[in-house]
C-alpha positions in Angstrom: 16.5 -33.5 53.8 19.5 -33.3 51.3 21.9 -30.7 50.9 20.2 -29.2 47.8 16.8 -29.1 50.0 18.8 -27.3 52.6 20.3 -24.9 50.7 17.4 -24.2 49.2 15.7 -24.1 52.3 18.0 -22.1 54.1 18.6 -19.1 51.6 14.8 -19.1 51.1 14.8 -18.1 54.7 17.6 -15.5 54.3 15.3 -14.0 51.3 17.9 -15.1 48.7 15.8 -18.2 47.4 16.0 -17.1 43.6 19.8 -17.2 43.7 19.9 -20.0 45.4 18.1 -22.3 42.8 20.0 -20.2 40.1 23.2 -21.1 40.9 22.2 -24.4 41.8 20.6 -25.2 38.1 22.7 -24.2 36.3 25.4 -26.3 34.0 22.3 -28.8 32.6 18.7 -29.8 31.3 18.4 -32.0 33.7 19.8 -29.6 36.9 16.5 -27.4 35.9 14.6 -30.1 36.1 15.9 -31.5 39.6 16.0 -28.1 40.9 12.3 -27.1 39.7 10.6 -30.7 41.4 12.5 -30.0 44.3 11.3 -25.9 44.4 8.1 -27.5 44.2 7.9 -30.3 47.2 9.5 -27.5 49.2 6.9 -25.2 48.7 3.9 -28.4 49.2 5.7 -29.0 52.3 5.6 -25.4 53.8 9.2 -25.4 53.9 9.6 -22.0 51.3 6.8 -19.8 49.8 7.6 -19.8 45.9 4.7 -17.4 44.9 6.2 -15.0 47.9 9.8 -15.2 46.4 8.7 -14.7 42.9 6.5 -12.1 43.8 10.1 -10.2 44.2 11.4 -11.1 41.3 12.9 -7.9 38.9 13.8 -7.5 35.4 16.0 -5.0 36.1 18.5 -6.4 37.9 22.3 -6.1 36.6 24.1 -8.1 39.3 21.0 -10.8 39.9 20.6 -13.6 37.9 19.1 -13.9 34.6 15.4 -13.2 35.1 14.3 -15.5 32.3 15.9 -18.4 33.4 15.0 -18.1 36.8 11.1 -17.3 35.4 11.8 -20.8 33.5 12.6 -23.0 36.7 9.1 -21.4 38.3 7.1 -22.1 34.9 8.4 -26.0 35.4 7.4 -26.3 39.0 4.2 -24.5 38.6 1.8 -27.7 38.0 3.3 -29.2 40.5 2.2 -26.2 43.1 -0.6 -26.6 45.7 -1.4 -22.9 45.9 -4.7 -20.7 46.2 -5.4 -19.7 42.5 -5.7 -15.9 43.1 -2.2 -15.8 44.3 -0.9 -17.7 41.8 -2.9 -15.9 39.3 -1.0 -12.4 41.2 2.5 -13.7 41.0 2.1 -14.6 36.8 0.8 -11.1 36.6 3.4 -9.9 38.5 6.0 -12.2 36.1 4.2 -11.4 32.8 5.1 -7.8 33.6 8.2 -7.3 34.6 8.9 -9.3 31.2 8.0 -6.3 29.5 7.6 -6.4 25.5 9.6 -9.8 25.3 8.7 -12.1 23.4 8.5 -14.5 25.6 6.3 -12.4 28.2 3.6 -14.5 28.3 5.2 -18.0 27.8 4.2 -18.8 31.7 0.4 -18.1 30.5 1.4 -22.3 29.5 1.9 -24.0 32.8 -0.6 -21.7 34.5 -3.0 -23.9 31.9 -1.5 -26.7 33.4 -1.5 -25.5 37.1 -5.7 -25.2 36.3 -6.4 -28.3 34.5 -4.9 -30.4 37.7 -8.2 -29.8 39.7 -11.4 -29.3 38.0 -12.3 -26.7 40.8 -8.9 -24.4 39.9 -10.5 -23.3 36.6 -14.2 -22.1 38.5 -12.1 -20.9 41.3 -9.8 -18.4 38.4 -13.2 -17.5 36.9 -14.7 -16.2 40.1 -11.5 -14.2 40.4 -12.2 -12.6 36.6 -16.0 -11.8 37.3 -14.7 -9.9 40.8 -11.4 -7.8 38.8 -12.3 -7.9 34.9 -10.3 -4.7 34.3 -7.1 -6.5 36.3 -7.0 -9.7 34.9 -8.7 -10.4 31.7 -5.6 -11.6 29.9 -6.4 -14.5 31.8 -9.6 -15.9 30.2 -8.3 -17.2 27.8 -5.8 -19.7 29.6 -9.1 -20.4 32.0 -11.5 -20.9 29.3 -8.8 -23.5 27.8 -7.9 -25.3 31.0 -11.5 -25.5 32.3 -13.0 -27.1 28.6 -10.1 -30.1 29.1 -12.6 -31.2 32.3 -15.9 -29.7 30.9 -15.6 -28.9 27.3 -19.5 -27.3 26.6 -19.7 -25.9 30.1 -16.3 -24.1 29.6 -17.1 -23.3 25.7 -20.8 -21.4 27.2 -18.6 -19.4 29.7 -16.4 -18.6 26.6 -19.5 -17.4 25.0 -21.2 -15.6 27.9 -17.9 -13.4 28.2 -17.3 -12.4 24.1 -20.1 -9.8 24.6 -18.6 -8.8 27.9 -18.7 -4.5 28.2 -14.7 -4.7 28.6 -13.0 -5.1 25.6 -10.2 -6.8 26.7 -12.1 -9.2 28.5 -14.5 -10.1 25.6 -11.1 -9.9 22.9 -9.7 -12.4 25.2 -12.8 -14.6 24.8 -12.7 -14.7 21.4 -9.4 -15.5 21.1 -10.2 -18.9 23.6 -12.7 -20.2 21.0 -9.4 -20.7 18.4 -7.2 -22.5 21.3 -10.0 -24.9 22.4 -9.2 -28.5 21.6 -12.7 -29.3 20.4 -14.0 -33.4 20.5 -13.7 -34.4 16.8 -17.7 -35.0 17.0 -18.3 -31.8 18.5 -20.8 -29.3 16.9 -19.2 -26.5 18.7 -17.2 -25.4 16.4 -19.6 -24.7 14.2 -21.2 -22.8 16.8 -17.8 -20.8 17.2 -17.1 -20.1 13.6 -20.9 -18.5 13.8 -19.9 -16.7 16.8 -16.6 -15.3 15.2 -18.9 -14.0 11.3 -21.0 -12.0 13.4 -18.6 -10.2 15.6 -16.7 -9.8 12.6 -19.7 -8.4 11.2 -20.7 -6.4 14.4 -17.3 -4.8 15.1 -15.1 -2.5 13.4 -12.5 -2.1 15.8 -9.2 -3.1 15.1 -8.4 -5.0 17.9 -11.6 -6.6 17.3 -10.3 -7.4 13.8 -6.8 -8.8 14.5 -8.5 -11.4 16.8 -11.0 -12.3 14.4 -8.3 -13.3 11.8 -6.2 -15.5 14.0 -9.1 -16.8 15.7 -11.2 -17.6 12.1 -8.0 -18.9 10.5 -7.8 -21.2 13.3 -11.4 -22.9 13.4 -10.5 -23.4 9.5 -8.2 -25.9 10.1 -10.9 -28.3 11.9 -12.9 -29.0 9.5 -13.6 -27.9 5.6 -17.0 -27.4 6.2 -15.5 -24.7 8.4 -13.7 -22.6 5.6 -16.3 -20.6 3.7 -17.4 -18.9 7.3 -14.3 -18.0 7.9 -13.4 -17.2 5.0 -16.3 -14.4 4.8 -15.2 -13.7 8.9 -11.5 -13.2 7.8 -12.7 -10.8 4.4 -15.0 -8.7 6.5 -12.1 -8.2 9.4 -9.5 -7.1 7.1 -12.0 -4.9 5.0 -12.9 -2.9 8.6 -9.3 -3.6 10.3 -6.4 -1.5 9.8 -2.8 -1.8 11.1 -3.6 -4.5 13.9 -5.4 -6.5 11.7 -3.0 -6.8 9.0 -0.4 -7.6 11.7 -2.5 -10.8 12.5 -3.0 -11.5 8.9 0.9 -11.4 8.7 1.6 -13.8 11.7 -1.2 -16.5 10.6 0.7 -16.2 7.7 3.9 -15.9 8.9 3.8 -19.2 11.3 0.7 -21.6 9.7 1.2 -20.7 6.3 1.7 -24.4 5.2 -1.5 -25.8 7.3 -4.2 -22.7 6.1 -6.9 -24.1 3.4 -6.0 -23.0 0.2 -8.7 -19.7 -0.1 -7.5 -18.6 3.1 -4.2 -18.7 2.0 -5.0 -16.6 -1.2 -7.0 -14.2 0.7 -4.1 -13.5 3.0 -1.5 -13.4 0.4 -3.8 -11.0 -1.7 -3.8 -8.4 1.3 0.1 -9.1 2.4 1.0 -6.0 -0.3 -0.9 -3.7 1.9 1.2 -4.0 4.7 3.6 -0.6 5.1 7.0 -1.2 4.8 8.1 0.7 8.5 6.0 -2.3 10.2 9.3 -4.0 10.5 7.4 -7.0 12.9 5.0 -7.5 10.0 7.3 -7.6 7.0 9.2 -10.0 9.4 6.2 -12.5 9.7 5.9 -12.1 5.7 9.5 -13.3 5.4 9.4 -16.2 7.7 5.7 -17.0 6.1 7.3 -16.5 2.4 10.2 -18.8 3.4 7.9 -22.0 4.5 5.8 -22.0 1.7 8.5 -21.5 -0.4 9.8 -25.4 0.8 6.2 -26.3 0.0 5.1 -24.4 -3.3 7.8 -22.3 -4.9 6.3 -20.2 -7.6 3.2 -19.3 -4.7 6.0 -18.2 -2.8 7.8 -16.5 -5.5 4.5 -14.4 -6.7 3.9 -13.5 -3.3 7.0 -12.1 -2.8 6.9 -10.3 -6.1 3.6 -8.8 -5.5 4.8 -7.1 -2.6 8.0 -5.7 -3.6 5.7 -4.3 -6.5 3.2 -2.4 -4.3 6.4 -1.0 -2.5 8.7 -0.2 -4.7 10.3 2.4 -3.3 10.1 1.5 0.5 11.1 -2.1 0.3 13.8 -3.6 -0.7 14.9 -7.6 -1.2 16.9 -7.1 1.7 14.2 -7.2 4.2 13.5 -10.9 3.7 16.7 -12.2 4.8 15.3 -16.0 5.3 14.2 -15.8 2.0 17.5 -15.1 0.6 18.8 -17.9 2.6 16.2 -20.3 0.9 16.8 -19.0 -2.2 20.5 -19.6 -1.6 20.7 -23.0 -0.3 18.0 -24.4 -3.2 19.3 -25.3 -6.1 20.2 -22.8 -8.6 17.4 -23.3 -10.9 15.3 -21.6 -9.1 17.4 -18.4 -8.8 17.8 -19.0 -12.3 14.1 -19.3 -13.4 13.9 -15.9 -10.5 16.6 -14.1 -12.5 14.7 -14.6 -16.0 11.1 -13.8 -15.2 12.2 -10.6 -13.2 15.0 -9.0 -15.8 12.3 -9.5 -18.6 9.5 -7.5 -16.3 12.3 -4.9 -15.8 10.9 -3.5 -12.7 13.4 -1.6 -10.8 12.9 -2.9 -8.0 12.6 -7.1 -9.0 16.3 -6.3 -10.8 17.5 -4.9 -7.5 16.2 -7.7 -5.4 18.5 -10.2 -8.1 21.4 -8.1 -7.5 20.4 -8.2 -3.6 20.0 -11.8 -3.7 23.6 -12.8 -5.1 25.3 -10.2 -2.8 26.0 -12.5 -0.1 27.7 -14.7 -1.8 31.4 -14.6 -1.2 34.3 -16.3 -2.9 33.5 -18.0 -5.8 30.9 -16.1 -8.1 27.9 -17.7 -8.9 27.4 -19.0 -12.4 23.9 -18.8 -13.1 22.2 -18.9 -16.4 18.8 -17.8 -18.4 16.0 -20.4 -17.6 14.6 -21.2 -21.5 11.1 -21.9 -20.0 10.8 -18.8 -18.5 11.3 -16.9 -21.9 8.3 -16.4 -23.4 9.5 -16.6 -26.9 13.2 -16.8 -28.4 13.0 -13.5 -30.1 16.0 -11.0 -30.6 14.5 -8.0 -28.8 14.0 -10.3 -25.4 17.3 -11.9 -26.0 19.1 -8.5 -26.1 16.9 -7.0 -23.4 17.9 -9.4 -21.1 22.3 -9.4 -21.8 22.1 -6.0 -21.0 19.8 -6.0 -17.9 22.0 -8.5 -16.5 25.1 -6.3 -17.3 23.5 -3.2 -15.9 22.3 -5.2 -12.3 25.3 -7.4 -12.0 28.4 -5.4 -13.9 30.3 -6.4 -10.7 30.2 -9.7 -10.9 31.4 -10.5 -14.2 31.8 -14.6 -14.1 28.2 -14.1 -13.7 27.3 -11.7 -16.4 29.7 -13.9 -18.3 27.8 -17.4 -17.7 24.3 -15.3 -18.3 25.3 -14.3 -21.5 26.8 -17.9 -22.5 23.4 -19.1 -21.6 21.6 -16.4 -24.2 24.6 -17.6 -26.8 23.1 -20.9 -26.6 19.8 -20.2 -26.6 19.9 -17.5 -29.7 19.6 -18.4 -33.1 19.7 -15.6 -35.4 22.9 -14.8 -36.6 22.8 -10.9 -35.4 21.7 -11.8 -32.0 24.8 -13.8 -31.5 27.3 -10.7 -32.9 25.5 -8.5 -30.5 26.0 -10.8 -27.9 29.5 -11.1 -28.7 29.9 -7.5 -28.7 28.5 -7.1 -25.1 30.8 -9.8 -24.1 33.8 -8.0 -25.6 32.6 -4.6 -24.0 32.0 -4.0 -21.6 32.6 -7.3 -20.1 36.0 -8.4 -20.9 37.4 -5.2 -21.7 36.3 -4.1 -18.0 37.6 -7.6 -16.3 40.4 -9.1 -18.6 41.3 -11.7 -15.5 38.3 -13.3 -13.7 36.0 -12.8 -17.0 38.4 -14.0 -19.5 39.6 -17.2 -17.6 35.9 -18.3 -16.8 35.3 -17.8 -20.6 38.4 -19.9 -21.5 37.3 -22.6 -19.1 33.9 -23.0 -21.0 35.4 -23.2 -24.3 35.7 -27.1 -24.4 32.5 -27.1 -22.6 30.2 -25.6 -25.1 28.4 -26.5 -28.4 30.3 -25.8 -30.8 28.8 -22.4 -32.3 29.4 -21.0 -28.9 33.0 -22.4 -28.5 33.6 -20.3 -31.8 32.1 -17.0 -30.6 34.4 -17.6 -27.4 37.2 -17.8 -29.0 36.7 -14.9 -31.5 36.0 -12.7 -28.9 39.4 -14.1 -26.5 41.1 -13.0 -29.4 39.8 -10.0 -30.1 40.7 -9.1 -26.4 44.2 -10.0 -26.6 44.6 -7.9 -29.9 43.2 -5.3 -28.0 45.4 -5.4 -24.9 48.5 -5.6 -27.5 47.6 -2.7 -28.8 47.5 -1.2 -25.7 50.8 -2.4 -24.5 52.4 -1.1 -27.6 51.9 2.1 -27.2 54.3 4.6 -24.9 53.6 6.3 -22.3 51.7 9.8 -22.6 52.9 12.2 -19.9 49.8 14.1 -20.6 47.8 11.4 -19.7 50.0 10.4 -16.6 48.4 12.6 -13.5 50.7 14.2 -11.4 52.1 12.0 -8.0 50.2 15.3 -6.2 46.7 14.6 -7.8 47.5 10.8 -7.3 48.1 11.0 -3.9 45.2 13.0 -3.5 43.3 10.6 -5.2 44.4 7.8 -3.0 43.6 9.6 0.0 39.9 10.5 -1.1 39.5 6.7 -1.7 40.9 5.2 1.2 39.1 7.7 3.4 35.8 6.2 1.4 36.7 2.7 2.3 37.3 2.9 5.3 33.7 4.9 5.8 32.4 1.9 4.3 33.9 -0.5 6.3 32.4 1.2 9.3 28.9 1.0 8.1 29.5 -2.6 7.3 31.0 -3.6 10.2 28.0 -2.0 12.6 25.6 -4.8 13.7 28.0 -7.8 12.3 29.1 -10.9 14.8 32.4 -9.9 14.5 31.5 -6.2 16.4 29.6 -7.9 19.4 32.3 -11.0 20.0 34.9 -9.1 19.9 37.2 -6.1 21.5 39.2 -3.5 19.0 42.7 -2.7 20.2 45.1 -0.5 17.7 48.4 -1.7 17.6 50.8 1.4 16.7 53.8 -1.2 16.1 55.5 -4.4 16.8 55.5 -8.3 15.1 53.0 -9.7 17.5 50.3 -9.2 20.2 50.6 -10.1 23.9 47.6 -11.1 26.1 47.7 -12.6 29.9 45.4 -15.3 30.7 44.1 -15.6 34.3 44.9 -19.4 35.4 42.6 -21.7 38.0 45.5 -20.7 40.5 44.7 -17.2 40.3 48.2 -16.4 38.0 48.6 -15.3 34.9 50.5 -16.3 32.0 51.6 -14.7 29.5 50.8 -15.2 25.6 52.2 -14.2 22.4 50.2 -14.2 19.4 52.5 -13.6 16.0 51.0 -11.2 13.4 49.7 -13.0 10.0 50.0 -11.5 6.3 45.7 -11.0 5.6 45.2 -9.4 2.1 41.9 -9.6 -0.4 41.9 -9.1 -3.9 39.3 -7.4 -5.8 39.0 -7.2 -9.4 38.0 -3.4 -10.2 36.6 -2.6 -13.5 39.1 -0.8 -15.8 37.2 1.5 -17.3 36.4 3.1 -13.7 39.3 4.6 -14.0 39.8 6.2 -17.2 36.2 6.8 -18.0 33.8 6.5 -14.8 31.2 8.9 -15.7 30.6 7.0 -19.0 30.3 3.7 -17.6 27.6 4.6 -15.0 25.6 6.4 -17.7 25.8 2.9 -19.8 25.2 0.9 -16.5 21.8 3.3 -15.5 21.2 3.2 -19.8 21.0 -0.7 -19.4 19.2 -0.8 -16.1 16.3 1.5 -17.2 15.5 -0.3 -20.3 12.1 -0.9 -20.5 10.7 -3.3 -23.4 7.4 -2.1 -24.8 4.5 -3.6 -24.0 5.6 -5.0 -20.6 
């Protein structure tokens, strides 16, 4: 016996076996792996009981080691076991609960499947258990019914069967949710006979649990075979017309995680019912996302529609911020996308499409973007559209004005009528430039050389009227009337600083920074002192110097001479509707 084998051996027999292989696995891949064979032929042998010791295993421990990872190195020895099904069958139950509403509860359900399949008699043996404690162990048909069909596939499917219209729900639920996971002979008429088997329950049943299982179990017999899709397309239609919450759930994770694989009806018919989903089911409007990002590397304007249907029947629950992975796709594509996104949604106008653009730049730090109206996505060069969409743009994105500024360079070039392009030029010169005379103006002078020429001359008209404007300015003296008093500026100053720094609260809650890192106020001094602990058990002592960190933000000007009037313009130019839209 080696020294791992004793160790193991020995803390087994000092009840401390779990530890033991934790500590002993740790550090890499291959460790577990070493450590779970050797659990294993320790347990064949007689020399430890691994179903006893895991049988003690607790979720709830804050000094014991991870319970995951220690559930991990019995999942990888479990094929391996010689055991008596029922108590293997007790200590996965036993595991599966203490995992509580994890995700990853029922990921040992796997090598159980495994554990079964490695004697044909393992599989009758777990079934004799079900028949004798339905109520106790039905979420274990389903692993049984798909271990037992990869030694006996039509005796298996006909137990499969026999238990759907079982009097317990959960054992017959189970069942049908078998007939989706069975790996069915490519010349087997058994799936045919399943699909059939899943259109009447669907038409039987009108429970909701019923439902959900129906949809994931339907949508998965579609992807055998097309002669396979119009039954369960009239199964999946029928289960969400009688399901309610549950089933929509389902409908969002077949969405959510085989989106790209469903046939193409299917796909519309879940898409079509996605809107219905309520906005507080946050684990449904996250299966959406992750569903709305695949497709969206397959079939961008399906994904796009989707998406816009959605935020449409929730206008004033959801919000673009809720599909965070969709963002990132949008993001990392290429920007004609967001551009073709940013023209069809301004000319709709719907609050809540404009929002989602704003929402969708937001993350974006340092440079702005510059983005620009997609011509095919106009539906005619007229002035009214044109105009419509400069000032939705300055309305939904007045704060970042290189921007606004390369959106309405893209109208310049795209207008042709001669009062178009003056009322461009006007919106340019106010409230854009007047607003941000520093970012704005030296992103206009930048395009200058850069632009036909009857936009290079509008460009340079309007630079020019800015700086007549801002000499004007300078020219005249000061007004003590208009100078507040260092009291009222002071209190000013407070009032805002005491709203940053609110604001920086709210955003720092939930960031990476908050959860990697420790707060410490320093009430003075040049630099910060910290002692390491050394491998020799001493510390030494470490001086960090203090850096200069500022940021610069370019504030509109008019904010501060005028604020009430520019959010009245800014709400004016956001709830612009055109007619007939």
């Amino acid at each position: 016996m080696d020294d791992k084998a004793e160790e193991l051996t020995t803390a087994y027999q000092e009840g401390q076996l779990i530890d033991a292989a934790y500590k002993l696995s740790r550090g890499s891949k291959e460790n577990r792996k070493a450590i779970s064979t050797l659990l294993s032929e320790l347990h064949n042998k007689g020399d430890i009981d691994l179903l006893k010791s895991y049988l003690s295993l607790s979720n709830n421990s804050q000094t014991g080691p991870d319970f995951f990872l220690s559930r991990r190195l019995f999942e990888k020895a479990l094929p391996a076991l010689k055991a008596p099904v029922e108590q293997v069958m007790l200590c996965i139950q036993h595991l599966a609960s203490e995992a509580g509403n994890d995700l990853a509860a029922n990921t040992v359900f796997g090598p159980f499947i495994e554990f079964l399949a490695v004697d044909s008699t393992r599989p009758l043996r777990a079934l004799e258990v079900i028949r004798e404690s339905p109520v106790k162990v039905a979420n274990f048909v389903s692993p049984v019914i798909i271990a037992g069909t990869r030694t006996n596939l039509e005796e298996y499917f006909g137990y499969a069967t026999e238990l759907v219209t079982h009097e317990i729900p959960d054992v017959s639920i189970n069942a049908i949710y078998s007939l989706g996971r069975i790996s069915y002979a490519q010349t087997s008429y058994l799936p045919v006979r399943a699909i059939e088997e899943i259109k009447r329950i669907s038409e039987e049943h009108h429970d909701d649990r019923y439902m959900a299982v129906v949809i994931k179990t339907a949508s998965s017999l579609a992807k055998l075979d097309a002669s396979l899709v119009e039954p369960a397309f009239t199964a999946v239609t029928n289960a969400l017309r009688s399901g309610s919450d549950q089933a929509l759930h389902a409908a969002t994770e077949v969405f959510g995680f085989e989106a790209n694989d469903l046939p193409d009806e299917l796909l519309n018919l879940l898409i079509s019912n996605l809107p219905r989903v309520k906005a507080e089911n946050g684990g449904s409007i996250n299966n959406i996302d992750f569903g709305i990002s695949a497709l969206f590397k397959k079939d961008k304007n399906r994904a796009i529609g989707c998406l816009e249907k959605i935020l449409l029947s929730n206008p004033d629950t959801l919000s673009l911020k809720a599909f965070d992975s969709f963002i990132h796709e949008i993001l990392s594509a290429d920007l004609a996308t967001l551009n073709h996104m940013l023209t069809r949604w301004f000319i709709r106008g719907d609050r809540v499409l404009c929002t989602a653009i704003t929402e969708m730049i937001e993350p974006v730090h340092g440079n702005q973007l510059s983005m620009e109206i997609d011509p095919q996505a106009l539906p005619n060069n007229d002035p009214v559209t044109l105009i419509f969409l400069a000032r939705k743009a300055i309305g939904y994105l007045f704060f970042k004005p290189v921007s606004v500024s390369s959106i309405l360079i893209s109208l310049l070039r795209a207008a042709t009528d001669e009062d178009v392009m003056k009322e461009l030029e006007e919106l340019l010169l106010d409230p854009l430039l007047l607003n941000y005379p520093g970012s704005a103006r030296e992103f206009l002078e930048a395009r200058i050389s850069k632009e036909p020429e009857h936009v290079s001359v509008i460009i340079e008209s309007v630079l020019k009227r800015l700086e007549e404007y801002l000499e004007k300015i300078r020219s005249i003296e000061d007004v003590p009337e208009l100078l507040p008093a260092l009291r009222q500026r002071e209190a000013y100053m407070r009032n805002f600083n005491r709203q940053m720094s609110e604001s920086y609260k709210q955003a720092m809650k939930g960031s990476i920074v908050e959860m990697i890192a420790t707060k410490s106020v320093i009430l003075y001094g040049r630099s910060s002192i910290n002692y390491v602990r050394q491998a020799t058990s001493s510390s030494s002592r470490m001086e960090i110097p203090m850096q200069a960190h500022s940021v610069e933000m370019e504030f509109p000007r008019r904010h501060n001479l005028d604020p009430f009037g520019l959010d009245y313009l800014l709400r004016v130019f956001r709830a612009e509707r055109m007619v007939g839209r």
